[in-house]
VEXDREN-238799 format. One record per atom (N, C-alpha, C): residue in three letters; z, x, y; atom name. Coordinates in Angstrom, 3 decimals. Example, Ala and Ser with C-alpha at 12.3 -4.5 7.8 and 13.67 -1.06 7.14 Angstrom:
! residues 2
SITE   drendo         zz         xx         yy   tilo
SITE      ALA      7.800     13.190     -5.690      N
SITE      ALA      7.800     12.300     -4.500     CA
SITE      ALA      7.800     13.200     -3.300      C
SITE      SER      7.080     12.850     -2.250      N
SITE      SER      7.140     13.670     -1.060     CA
SITE      SER      7.870     12.900      0.030      C
This chain:
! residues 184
SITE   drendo         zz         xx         yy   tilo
SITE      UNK   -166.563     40.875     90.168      N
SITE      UNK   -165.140     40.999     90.410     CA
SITE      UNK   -164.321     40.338     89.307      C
SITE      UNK   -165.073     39.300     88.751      N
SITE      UNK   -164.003     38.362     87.673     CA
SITE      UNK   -163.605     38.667     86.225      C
SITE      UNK   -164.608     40.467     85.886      N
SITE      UNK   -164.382     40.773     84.808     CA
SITE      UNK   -162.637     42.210     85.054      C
SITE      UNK   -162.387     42.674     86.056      N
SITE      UNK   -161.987     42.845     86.415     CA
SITE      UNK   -160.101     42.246     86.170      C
SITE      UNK   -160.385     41.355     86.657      N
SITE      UNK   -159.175     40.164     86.698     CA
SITE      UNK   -158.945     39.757     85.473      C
SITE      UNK   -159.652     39.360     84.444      N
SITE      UNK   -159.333     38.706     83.464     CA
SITE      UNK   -160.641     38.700     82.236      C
SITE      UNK   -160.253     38.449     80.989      N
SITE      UNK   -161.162     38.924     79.943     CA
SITE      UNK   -162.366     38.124     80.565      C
SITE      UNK   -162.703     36.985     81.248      N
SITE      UNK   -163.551     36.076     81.463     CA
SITE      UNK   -164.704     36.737     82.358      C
SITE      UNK   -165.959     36.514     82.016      N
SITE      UNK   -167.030     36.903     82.433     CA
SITE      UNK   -167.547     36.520     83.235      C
SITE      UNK   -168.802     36.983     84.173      N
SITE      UNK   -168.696     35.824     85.670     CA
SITE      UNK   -169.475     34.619     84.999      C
SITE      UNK   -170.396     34.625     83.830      N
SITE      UNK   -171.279     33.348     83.583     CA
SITE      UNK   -170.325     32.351     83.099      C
SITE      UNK   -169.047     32.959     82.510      N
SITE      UNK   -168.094     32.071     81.866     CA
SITE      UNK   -166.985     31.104     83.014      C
SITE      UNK   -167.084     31.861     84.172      N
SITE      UNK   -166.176     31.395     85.333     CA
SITE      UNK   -167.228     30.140     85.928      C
SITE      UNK   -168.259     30.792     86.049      N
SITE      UNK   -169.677     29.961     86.989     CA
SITE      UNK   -169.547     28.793     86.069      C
SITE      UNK   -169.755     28.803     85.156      N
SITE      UNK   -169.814     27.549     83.820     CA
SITE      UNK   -168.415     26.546     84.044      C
SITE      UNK   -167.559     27.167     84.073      N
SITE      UNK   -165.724     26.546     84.355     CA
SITE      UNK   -166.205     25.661     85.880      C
SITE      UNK   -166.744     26.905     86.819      N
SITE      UNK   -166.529     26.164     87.955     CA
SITE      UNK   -167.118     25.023     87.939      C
SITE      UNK   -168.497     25.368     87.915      N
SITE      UNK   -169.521     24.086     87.835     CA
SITE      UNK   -169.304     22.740     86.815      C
SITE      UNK   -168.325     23.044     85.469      N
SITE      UNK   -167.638     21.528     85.214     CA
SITE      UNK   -166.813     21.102     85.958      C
SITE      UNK   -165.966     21.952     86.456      N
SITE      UNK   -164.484     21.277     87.475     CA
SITE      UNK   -165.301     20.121     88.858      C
SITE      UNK   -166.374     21.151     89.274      N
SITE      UNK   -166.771     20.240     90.103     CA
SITE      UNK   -167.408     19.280     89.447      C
SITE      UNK   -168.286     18.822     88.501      N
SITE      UNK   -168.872     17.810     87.740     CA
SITE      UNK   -167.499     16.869     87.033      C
SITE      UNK   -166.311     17.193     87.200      N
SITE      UNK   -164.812     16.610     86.790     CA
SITE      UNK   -164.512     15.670     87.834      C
SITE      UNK   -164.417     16.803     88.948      N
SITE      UNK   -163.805     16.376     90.385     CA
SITE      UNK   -164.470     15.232     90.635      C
SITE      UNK   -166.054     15.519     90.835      N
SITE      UNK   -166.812     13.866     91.074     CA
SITE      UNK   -166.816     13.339     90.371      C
SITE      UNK   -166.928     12.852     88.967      N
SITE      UNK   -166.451     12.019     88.100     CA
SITE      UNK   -165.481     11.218     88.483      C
SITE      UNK   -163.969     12.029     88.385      N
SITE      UNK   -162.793     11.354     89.100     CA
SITE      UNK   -162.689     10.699     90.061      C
SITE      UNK   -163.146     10.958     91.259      N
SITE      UNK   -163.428     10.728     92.610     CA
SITE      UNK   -164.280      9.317     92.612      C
SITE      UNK   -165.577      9.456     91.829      N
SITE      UNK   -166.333      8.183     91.541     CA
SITE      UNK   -165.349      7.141     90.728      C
SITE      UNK   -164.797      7.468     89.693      N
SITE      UNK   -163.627      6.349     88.932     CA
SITE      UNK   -163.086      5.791     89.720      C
SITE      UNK   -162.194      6.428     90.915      N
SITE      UNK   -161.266      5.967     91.247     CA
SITE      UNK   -161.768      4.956     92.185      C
SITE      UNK   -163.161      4.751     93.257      N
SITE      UNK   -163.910      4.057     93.491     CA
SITE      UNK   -164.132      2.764     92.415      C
SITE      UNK   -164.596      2.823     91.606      N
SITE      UNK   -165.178      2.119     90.835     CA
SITE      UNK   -164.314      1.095     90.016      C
SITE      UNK   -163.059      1.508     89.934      N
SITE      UNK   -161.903      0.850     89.121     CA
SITE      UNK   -161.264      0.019     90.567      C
SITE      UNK   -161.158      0.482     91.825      N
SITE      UNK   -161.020     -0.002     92.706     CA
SITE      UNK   -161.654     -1.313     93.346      C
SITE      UNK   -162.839     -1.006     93.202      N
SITE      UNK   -164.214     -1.916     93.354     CA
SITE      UNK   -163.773     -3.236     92.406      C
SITE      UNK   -163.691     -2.846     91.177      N
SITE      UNK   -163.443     -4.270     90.115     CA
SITE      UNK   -162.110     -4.785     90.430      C
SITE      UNK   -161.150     -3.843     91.448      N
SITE      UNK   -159.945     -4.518     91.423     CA
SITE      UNK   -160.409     -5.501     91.965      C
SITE      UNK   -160.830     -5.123     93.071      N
SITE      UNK   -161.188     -6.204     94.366     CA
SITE      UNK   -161.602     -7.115     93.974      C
SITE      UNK   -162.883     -7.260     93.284      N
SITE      UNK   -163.556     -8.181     92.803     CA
SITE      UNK   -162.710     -9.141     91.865      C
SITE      UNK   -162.072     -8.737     90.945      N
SITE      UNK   -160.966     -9.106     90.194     CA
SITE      UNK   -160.202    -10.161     90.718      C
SITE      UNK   -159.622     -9.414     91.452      N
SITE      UNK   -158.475    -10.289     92.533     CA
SITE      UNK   -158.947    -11.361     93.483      C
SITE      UNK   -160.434    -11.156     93.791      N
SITE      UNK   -161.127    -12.393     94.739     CA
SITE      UNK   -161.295    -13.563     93.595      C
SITE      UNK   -161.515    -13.259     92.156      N
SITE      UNK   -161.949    -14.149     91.274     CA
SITE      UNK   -160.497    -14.933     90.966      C
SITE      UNK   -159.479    -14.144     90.630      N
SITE      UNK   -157.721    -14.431     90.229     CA
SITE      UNK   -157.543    -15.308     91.341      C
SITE      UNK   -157.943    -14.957     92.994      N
SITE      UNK   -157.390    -15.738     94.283     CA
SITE      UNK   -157.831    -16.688     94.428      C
SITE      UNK   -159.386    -17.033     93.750      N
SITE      UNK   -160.084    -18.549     94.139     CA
SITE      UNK   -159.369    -19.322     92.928      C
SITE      UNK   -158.595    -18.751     92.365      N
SITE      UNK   -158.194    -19.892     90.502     CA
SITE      UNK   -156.796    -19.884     91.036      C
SITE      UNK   -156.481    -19.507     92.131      N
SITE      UNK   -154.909    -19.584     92.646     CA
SITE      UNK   -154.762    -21.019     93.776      C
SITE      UNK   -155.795    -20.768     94.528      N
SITE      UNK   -156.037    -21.951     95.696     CA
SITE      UNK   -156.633    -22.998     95.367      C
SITE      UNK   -157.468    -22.993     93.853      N
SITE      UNK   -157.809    -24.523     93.075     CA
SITE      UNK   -157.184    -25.366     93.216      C
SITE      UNK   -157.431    -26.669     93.724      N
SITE      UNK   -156.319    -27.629     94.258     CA
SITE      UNK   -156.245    -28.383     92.855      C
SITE      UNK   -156.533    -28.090     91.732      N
SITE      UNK   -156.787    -28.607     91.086     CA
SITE      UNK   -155.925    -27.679     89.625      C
SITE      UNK   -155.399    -26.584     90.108      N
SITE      UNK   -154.717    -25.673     89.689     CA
SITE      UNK   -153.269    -26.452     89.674      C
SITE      UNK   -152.707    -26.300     87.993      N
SITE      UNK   -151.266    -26.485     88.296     CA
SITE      UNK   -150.527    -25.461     88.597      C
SITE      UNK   -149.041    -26.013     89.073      N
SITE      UNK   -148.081    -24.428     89.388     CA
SITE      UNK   -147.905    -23.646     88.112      C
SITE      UNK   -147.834    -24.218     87.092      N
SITE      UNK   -147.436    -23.363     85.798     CA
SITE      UNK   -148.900    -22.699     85.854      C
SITE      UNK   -150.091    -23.188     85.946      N
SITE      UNK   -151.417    -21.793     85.882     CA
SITE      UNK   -150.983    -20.627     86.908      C
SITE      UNK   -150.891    -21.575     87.737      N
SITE      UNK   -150.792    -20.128     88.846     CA
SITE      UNK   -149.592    -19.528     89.102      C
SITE      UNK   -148.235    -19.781     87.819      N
SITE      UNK   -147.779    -19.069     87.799     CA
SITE      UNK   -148.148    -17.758     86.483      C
SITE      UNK   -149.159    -18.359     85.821      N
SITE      UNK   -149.741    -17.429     85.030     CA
SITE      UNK   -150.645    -16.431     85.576      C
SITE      UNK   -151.425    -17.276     86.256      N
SITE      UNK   -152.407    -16.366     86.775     CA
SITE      UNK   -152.004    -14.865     87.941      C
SITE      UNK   -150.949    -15.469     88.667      N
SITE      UNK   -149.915    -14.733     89.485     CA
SITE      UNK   -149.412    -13.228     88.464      C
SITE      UNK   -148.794    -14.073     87.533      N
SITE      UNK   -148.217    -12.945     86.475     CA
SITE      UNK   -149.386    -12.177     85.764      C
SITE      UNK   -150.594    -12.274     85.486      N
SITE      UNK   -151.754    -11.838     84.972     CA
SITE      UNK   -152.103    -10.756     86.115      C
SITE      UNK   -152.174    -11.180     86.910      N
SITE      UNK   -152.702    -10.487     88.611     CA
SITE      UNK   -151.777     -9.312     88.546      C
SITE      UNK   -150.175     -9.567     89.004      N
SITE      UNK   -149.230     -8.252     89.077     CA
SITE      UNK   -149.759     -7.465     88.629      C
SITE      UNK   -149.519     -7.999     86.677      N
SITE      UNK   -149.450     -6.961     85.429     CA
SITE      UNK   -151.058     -5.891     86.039      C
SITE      UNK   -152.166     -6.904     86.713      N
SITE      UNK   -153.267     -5.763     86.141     CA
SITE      UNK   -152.847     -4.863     87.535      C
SITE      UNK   -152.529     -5.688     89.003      N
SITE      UNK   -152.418     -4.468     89.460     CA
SITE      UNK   -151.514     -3.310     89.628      C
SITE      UNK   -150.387     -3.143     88.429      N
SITE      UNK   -149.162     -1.980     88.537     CA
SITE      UNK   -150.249     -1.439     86.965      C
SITE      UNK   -150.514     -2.162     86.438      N
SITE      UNK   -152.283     -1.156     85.266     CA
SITE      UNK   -153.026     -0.451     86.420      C
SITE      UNK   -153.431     -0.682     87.241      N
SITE      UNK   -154.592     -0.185     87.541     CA
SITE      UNK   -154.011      1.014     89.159      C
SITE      UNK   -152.711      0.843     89.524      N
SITE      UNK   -151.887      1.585     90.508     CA
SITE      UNK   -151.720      2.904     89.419      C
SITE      UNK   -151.062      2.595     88.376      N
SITE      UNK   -150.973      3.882     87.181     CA
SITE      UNK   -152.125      4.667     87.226      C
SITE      UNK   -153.452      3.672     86.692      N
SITE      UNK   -154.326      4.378     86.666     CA
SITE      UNK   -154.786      5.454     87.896      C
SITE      UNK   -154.389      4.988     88.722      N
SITE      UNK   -154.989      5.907     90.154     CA
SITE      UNK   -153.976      6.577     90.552      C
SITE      UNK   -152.734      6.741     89.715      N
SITE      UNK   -151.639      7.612     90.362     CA
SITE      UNK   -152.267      9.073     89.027      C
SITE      UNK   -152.237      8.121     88.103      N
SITE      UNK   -152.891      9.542     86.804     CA
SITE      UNK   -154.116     10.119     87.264      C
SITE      UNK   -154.675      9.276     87.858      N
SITE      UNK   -156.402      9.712     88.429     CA
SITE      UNK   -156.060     11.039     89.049      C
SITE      UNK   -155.205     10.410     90.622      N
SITE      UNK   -154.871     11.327     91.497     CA
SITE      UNK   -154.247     12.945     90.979      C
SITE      UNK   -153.351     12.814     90.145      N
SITE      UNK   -153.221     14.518     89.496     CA
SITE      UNK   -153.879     14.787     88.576      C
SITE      UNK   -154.684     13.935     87.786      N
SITE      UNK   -155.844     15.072     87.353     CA
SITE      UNK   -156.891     15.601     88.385      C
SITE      UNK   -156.968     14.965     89.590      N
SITE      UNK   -158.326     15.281     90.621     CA
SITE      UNK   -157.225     16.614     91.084      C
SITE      UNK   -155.961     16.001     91.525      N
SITE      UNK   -155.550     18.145     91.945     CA
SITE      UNK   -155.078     18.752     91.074      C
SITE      UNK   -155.202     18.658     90.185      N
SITE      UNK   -155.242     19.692     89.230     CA
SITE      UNK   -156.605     20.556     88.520      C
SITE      UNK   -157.211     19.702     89.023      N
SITE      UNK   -159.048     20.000     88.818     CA
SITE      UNK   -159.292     20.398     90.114      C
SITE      UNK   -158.843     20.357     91.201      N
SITE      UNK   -158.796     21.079     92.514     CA
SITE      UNK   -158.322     22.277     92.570      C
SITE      UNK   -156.629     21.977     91.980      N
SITE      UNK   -156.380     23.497     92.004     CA
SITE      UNK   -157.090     24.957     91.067      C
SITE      UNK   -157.229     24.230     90.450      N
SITE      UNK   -158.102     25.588     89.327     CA
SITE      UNK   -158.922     26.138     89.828      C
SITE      UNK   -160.454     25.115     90.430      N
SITE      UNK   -161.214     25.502     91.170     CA
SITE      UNK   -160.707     25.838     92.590      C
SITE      UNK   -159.573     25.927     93.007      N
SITE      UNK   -159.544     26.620     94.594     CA
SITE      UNK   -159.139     28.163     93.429      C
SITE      UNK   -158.438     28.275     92.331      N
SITE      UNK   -157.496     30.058     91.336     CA
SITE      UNK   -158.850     30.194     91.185      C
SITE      UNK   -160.101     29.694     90.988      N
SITE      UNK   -161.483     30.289     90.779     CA
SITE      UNK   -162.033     30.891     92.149      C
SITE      UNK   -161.823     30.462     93.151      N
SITE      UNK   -162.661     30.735     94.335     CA
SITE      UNK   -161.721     32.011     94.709      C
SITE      UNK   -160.062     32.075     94.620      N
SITE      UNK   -159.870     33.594     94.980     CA
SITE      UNK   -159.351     34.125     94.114      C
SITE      UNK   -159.661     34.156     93.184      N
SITE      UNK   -159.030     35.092     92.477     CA
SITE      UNK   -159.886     35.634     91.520      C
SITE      UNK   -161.549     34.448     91.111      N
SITE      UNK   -162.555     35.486     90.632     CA
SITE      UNK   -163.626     35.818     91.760      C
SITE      UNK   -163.633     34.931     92.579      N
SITE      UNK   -164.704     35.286     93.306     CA
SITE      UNK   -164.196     36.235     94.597      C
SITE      UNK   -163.247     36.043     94.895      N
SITE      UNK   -162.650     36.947     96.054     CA
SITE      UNK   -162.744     36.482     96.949      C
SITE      UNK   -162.396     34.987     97.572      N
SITE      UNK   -162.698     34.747     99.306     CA
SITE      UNK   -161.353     34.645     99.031      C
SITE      UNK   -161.088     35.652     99.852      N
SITE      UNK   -159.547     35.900    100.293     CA
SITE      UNK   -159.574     36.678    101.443      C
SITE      UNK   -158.501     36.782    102.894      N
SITE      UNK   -158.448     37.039    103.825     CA
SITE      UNK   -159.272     36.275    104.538      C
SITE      UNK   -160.655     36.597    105.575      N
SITE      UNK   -160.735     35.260    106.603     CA
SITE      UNK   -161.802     34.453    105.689      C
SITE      UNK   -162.314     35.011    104.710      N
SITE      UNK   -163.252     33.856    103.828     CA
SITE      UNK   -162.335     32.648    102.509      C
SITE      UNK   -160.636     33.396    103.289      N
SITE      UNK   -160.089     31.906    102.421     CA
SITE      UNK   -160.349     30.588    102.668      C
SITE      UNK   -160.742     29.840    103.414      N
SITE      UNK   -161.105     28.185    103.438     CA
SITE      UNK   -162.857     28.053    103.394      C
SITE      UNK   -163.317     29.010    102.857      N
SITE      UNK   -164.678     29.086    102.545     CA
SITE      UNK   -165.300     28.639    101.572      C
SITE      UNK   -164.650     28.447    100.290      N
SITE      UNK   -164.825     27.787     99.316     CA
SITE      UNK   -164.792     26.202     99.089      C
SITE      UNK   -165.449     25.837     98.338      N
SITE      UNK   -165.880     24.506     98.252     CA
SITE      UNK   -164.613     23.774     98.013      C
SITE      UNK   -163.649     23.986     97.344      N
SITE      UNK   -161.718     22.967     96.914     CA
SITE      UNK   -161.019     24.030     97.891      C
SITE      UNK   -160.920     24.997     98.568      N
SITE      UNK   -160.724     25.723     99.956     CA
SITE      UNK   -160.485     25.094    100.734      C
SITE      UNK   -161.944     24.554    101.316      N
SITE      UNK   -162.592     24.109    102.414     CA
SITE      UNK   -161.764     22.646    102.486      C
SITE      UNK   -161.759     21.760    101.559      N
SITE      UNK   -161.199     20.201    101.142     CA
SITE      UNK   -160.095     20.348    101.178      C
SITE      UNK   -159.363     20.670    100.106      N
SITE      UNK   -157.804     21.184    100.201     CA
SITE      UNK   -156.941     21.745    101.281      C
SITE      UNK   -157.182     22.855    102.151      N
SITE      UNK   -156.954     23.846    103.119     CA
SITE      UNK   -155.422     23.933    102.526      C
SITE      UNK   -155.165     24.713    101.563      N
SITE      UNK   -153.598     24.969    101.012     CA
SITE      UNK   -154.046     26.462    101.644      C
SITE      UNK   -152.493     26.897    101.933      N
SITE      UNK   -152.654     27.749    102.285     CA
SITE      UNK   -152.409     29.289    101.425      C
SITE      UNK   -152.183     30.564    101.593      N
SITE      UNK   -152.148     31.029    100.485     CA
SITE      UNK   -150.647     30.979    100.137      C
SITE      UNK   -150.342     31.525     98.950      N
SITE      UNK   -148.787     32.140     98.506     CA
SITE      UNK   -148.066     33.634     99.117      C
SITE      UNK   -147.165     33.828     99.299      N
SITE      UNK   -147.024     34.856     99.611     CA
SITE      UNK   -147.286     36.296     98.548      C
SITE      UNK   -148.234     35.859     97.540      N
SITE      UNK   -148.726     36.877     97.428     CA
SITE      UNK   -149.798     37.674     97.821      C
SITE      UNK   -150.635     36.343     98.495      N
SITE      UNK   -151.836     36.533     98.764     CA
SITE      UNK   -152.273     36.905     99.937      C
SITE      UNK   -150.967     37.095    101.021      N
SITE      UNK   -150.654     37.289    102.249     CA
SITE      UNK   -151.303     39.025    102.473      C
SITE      UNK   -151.387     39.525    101.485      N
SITE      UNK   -151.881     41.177    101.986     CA
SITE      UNK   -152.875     41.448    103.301      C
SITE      UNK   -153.893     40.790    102.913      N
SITE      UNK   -154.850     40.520    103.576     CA
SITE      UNK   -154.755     39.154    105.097      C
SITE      UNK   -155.926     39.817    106.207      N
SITE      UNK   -155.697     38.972    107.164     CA
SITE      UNK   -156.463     37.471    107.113      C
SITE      UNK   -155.449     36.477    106.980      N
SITE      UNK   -156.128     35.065    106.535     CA
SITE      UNK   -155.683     34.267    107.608      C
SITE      UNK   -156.946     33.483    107.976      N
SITE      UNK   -157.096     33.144    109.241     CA
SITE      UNK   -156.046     31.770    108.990      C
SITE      UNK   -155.990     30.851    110.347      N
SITE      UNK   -154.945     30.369    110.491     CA
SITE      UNK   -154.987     28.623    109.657      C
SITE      UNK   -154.362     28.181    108.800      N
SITE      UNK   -154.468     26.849    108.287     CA
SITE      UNK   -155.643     26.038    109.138      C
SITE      UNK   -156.501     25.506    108.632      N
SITE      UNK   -157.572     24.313    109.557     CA
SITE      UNK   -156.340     23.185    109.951      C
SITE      UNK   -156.944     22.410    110.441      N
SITE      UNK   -156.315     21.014    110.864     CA
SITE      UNK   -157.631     20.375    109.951      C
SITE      UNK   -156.126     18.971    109.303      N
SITE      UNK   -157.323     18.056    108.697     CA
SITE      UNK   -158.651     17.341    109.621      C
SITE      UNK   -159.164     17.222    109.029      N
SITE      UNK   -160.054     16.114    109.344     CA
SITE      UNK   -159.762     15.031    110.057      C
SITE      UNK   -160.459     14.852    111.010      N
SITE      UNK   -159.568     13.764    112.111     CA
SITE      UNK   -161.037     12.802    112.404      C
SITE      UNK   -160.877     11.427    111.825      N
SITE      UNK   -161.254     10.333    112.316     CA
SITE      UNK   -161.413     10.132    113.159      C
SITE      UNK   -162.777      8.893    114.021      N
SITE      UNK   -162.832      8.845    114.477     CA
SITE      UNK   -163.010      7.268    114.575      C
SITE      UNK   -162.551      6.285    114.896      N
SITE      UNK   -162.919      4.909    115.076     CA
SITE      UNK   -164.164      4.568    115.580      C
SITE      UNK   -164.891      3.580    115.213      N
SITE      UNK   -166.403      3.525    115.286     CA
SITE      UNK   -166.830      3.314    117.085      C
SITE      UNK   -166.064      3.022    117.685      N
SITE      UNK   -166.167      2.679    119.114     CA
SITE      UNK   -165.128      3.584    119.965      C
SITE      UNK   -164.660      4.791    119.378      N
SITE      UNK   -163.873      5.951    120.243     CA
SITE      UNK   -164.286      7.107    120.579      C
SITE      UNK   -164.348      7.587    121.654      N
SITE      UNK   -165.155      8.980    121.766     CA
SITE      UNK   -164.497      9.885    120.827      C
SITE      UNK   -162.894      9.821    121.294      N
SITE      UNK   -161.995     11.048    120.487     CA
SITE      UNK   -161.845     10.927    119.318      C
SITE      UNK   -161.330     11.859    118.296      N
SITE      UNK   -160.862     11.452    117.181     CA
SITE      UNK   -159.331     11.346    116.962      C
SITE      UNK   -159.035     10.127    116.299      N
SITE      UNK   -157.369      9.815    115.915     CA
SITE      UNK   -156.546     11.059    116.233      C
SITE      UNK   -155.709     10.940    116.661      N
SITE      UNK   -154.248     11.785    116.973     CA
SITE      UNK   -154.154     12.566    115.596      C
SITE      UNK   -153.521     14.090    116.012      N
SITE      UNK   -153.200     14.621    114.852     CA
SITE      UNK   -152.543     14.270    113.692      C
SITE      UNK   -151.303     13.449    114.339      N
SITE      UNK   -150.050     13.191    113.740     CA
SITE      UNK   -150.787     11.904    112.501      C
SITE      UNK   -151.601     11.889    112.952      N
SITE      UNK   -152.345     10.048    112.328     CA
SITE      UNK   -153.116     10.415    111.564      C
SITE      UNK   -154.360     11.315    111.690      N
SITE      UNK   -154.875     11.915    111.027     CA
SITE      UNK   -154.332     12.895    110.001      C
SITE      UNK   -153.595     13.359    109.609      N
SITE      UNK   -152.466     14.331    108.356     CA
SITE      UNK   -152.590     13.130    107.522      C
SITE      UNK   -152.193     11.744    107.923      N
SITE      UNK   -151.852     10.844    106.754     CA
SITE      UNK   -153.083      9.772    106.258      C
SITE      UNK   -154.483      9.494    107.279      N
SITE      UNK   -155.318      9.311    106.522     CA
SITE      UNK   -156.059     10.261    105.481      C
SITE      UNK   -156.161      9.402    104.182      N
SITE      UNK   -156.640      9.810    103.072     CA
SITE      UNK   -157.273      8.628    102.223      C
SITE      UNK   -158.269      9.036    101.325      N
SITE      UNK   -159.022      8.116    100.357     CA
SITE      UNK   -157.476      7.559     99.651      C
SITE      UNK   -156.518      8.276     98.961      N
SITE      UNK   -156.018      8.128     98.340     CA
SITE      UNK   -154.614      7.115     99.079      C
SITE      UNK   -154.217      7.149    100.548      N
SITE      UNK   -153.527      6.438    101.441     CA
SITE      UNK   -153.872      4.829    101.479      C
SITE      UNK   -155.618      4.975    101.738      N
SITE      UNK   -156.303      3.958    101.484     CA
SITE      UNK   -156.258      3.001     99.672      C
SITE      UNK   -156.170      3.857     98.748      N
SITE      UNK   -156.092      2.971     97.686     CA
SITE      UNK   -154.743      2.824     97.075      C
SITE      UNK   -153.911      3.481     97.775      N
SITE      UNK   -152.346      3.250     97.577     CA
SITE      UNK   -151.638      2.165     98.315      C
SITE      UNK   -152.224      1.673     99.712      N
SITE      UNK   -152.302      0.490    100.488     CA
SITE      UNK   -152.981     -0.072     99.940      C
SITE      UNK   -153.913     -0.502     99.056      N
SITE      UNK   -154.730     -1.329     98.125     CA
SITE      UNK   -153.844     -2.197     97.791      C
SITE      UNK   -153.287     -1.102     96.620      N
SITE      UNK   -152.576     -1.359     95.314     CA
SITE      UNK   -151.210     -1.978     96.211      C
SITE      UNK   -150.642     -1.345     96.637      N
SITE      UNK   -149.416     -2.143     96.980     CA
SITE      UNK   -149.433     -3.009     97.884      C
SITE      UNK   -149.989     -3.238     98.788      N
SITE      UNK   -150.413     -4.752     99.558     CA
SITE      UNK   -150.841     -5.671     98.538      C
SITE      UNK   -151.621     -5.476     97.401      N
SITE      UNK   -151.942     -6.705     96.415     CA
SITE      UNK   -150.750     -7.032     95.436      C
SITE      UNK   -149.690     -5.611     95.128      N
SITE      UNK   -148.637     -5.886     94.302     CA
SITE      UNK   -147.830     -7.193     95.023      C
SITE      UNK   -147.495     -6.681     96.665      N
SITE      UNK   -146.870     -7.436     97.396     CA
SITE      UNK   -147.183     -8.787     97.578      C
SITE      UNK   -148.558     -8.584     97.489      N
SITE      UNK   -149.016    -10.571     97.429     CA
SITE      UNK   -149.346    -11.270     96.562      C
SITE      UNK   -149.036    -10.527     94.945      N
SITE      UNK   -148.935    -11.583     93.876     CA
SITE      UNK   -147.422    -11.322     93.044      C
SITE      UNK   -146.639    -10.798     93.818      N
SITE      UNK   -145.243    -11.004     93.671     CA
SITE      UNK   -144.813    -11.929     94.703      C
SITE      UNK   -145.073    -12.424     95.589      N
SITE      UNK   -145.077    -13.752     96.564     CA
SITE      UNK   -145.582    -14.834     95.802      C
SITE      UNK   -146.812    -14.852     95.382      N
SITE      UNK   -147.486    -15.960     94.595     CA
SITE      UNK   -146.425    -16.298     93.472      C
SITE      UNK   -146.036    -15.025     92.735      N
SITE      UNK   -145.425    -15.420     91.629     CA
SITE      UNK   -143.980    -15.999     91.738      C
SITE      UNK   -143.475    -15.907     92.740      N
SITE      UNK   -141.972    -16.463     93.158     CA
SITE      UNK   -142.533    -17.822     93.695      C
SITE      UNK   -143.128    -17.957     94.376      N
SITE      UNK   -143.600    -19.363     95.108     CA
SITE      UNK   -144.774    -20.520     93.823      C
SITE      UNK   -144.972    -19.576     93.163      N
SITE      UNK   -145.436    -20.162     91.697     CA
SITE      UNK   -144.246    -20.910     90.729      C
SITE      UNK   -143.291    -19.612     90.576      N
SITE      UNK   -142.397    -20.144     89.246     CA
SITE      UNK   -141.037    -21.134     90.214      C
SITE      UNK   -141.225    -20.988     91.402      N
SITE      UNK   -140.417    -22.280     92.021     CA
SITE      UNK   -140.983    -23.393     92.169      C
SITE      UNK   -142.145    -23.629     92.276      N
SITE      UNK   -142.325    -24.935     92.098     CA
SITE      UNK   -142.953    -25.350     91.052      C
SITE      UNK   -143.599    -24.466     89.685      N
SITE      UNK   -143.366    -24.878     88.476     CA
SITE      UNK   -142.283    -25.603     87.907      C
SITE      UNK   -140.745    -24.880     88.421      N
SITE      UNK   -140.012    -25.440     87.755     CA
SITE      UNK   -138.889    -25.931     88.503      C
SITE      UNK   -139.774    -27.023     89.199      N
SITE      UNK   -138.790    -27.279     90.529     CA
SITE      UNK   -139.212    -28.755     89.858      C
């Protein structure tokens, strides 16, 4: 079908797809992994903060060292985040538009299936079954899974955006309660 659509050949699409996904996990693993050292980072920055032995002028350095890396490393995972959908979206324009799951085999595809965007109104010709509902959690000790309304807004990416800004928030505290009694 994909020679059809566009000069591109199917071994040349299969080849595209299969890096996007070797992209996608790449990304996906980074954003883990840069996360991971935040943490670690910040447990090492937090024990050189509570040193009783620490003056206020260090830990108003160390405070200011801390921010700076975590609005570095919030960037990094906001840039992460649109290259991962943008490496999503290509591979969902690969799944219908060379391969053809379109109508009820639209959420059949592998960035389909993850994504669940729905189509454009161009793509409406055909009968396409009805949007999924995300993925709904389940708390380790609940039969049901989380409420709809609750579930739409958990995400990996919810999770490392509450990271990042709960740690912005608590070494911009440090750093006000630092440079006041540095220079108090």
């Amino acid at each position: 079908m994909c020679e059809d659509n566009n000069k591109y050949k199917f071994e040349d699409i299969r080849s595209e797809y299969a890096s996007i996904v070797n992209y996608h996990t790449s990304l996906v693993g980074s954003r883990f992994t840069i996360a991971g050292l935040f943490v670690a980072a910040s447990g090492f920055l937090i024990s050189a903060i509570f040193n009783k032995d620490a003056s206020w002028l260090m830990r108003l350095g160390i405070s200011t060292l801390a921010l700076w890396l975590t609005i570095c490393l919030w960037i990094l995972e906001l840039r992460s985040r649109c290259l991962y959908n943008n490496v999503a979206h290509r591979g969902i324009e690969i799944e219908h538009r060379y391969w053809g799951l379109t109508g009820k085999e639209w959420y059949s595809g592998f960035f389909s299936r993850q994504y669940k965007e729905p189509p454009t109104l161009d793509d409406k010709a055909e009968e396409i079954p009805p949007r999924p509902e995300p993925d709904r959690p389940r708390l380790g000790w609940a039969k049901k899974p989380l409420p709809l309304f609750i579930s739409k807004r958990i995400s990996h990416s919810m999770g490392l955006y509450l990271l990042y800004a709960g740690s912005g928030v608590f070494w911009i505290i440090v750093l006000i309660i630092s440079a006041k009694k540095a220079f108090n």
